[in-house]
Phi, psi and omega in degrees: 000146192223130144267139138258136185246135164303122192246007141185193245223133201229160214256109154301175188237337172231130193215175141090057180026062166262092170229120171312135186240131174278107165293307180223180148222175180195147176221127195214118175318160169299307168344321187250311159324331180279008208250088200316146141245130229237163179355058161265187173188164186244135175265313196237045152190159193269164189222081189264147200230130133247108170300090159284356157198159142114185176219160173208209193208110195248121158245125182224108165081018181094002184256141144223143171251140142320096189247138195249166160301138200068047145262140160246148184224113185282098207241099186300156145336140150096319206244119177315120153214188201195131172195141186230165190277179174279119207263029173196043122196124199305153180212138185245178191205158148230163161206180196220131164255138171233152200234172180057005195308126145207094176277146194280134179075011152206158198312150184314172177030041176235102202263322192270169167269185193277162191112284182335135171319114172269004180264116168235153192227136207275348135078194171317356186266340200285344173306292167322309177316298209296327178258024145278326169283331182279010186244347164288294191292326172290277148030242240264327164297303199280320198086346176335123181308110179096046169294290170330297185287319138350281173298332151321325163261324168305306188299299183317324184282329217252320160305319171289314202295338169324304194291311183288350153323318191286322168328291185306323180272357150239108182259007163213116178017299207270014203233310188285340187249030141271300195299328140326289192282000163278308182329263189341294199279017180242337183289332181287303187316324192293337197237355191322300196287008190262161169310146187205159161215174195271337182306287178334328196273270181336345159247009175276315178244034171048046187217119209291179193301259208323327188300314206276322157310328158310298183289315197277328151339311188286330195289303182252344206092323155300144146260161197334301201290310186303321185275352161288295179313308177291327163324292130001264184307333184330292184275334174256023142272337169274340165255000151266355165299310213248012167223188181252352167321114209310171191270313194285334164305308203301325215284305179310310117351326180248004170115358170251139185276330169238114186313323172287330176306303185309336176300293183312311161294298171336280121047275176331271173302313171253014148097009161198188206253144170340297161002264192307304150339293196282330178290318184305348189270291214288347173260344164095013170296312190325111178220027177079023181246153183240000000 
């Protein structure tokens, strides 16, 4: 007889009662699989695929993949995807949708960060995985007492093994704060004309103040506020060419409440005030003098 003993004391991962919830599981034969499900996406659950046989062809997020026996395939929040079998070999699957997902530093219902490879390959893991899905889907097919809690656990075990897959595959610092400083700089892209302080961005996306600056600096070249600001003009340059809106609509539309600020800053950066900016373009005057 061989023991193994635990041999030391560990941090949960999902704790302050954030516990993931299993909405379905599912197994679906080459029989179901041939069946394309073409371009979609889930707003309110995270969506995990593991290929127990066959191979296919996965788009996820505007990316297609090649997909193999023993791929997990991750579907973030949110994130589009479309899938088919490989049209010379047949492929069965199980997958799972979980709700209530919420990991530090990346969006609910999301296991990966944004950026990140959604194909993970399961490698020595893969004997595991697969009974893991397969003792969730029996579970929960049979009806069994005590079904619910059971599968409840299976999901938390199927999820830790995940996250360290993932660990292993972004394996260096500078991997992670690209992927971060696209995360930041897509919430900015998103939000640029809203009120904004950097404390609000750093409690918004759950990340500290000196951190998201440091990374996003690295990222863009920028700091937030600044990359906020050219943003900004950015766009009230394209509108003032291409639409007919006052220089004082525009201020407002791109997020400033006072039209002399906005002049100014305007000003700043390009080198003449909204005015003058729109006649050189639209009379065809500009000849590089300021």
């Amino acid at each position: 007889m061989v023991q193994s003993f635990v041999k030391k004391e560990f941090t949960p991962t999902f704790g302050n009662g954030n516990l993931p919830k299993l909405l379905y599981v599912c197994k679906a034969e080459a029989s179901h699989t041939k069946l394309p499900c073409v371009m979609h996406m889930h707003q309110d659950r995270l969506e995990i695929l593991y290929i127990r046989h066959g191979k296919g062809i996965h788009t996820i997020g505007g990316r297609q993949y090649h997909t193999k026996q023993g791929d997990i395939l991750i579907y973030n929040s949110g994130v589009i995807h479309d899938e088919r079998t490989n049209p010379d070999e047949d492929m069965s699957v199980y997958s799972c949708g979980v709700s209530n997902l919420k990991l530090e530093g990346i969006r609910e219902n999301c296991l990966l960060p944004d950026g990140a490879s959604p194909v993970l390959h399961s490698g020595d893991f893969s004997q595991d995985i697969e009974s893991v899905f397969r003792m969730m889907y029996t579970q929960i097919g049979l009806g069994n007492t005590g079904a619910e809690e059971i599968c409840h656990h299976l999901l938390q075990t199927l999820l830790v093994m995940l996250i360290k897959q993932i660990d292993r595959s972004i394996d260096t610092e500078e991997n992670k704060g690209v992927i971060l400083g696209e995360r930041i700089k897509k919430y900015i892209d998103d939000h640029y004309s809203e009120a904004h302080t950097l404390e609000s961005i750093s409690e918004s996306l759950n990340i500290s103040l000196s951190y998201l600056c440091h990374i996003f600096k690295e990222t863009t070249g920028y700091a937030p506020m600044q990359y906020i600001m050219r943003r900004r003009i950015g766009e009230a340059q394209s509108l003032l060419i291409n639409t007919q809106y006052s220089a004082t609509e525009i201020a407002s539309i791109v997020g400033y409440d006072n039209s002399n600020y906005f002049n100014t800053i305007f000003t700043r950066i390009v080198g003449m005030s909204p005015i003058k900016y729109r006649k050189c373009w639209v009379d065809g005057s500009y000849h590089g003098d300021r």
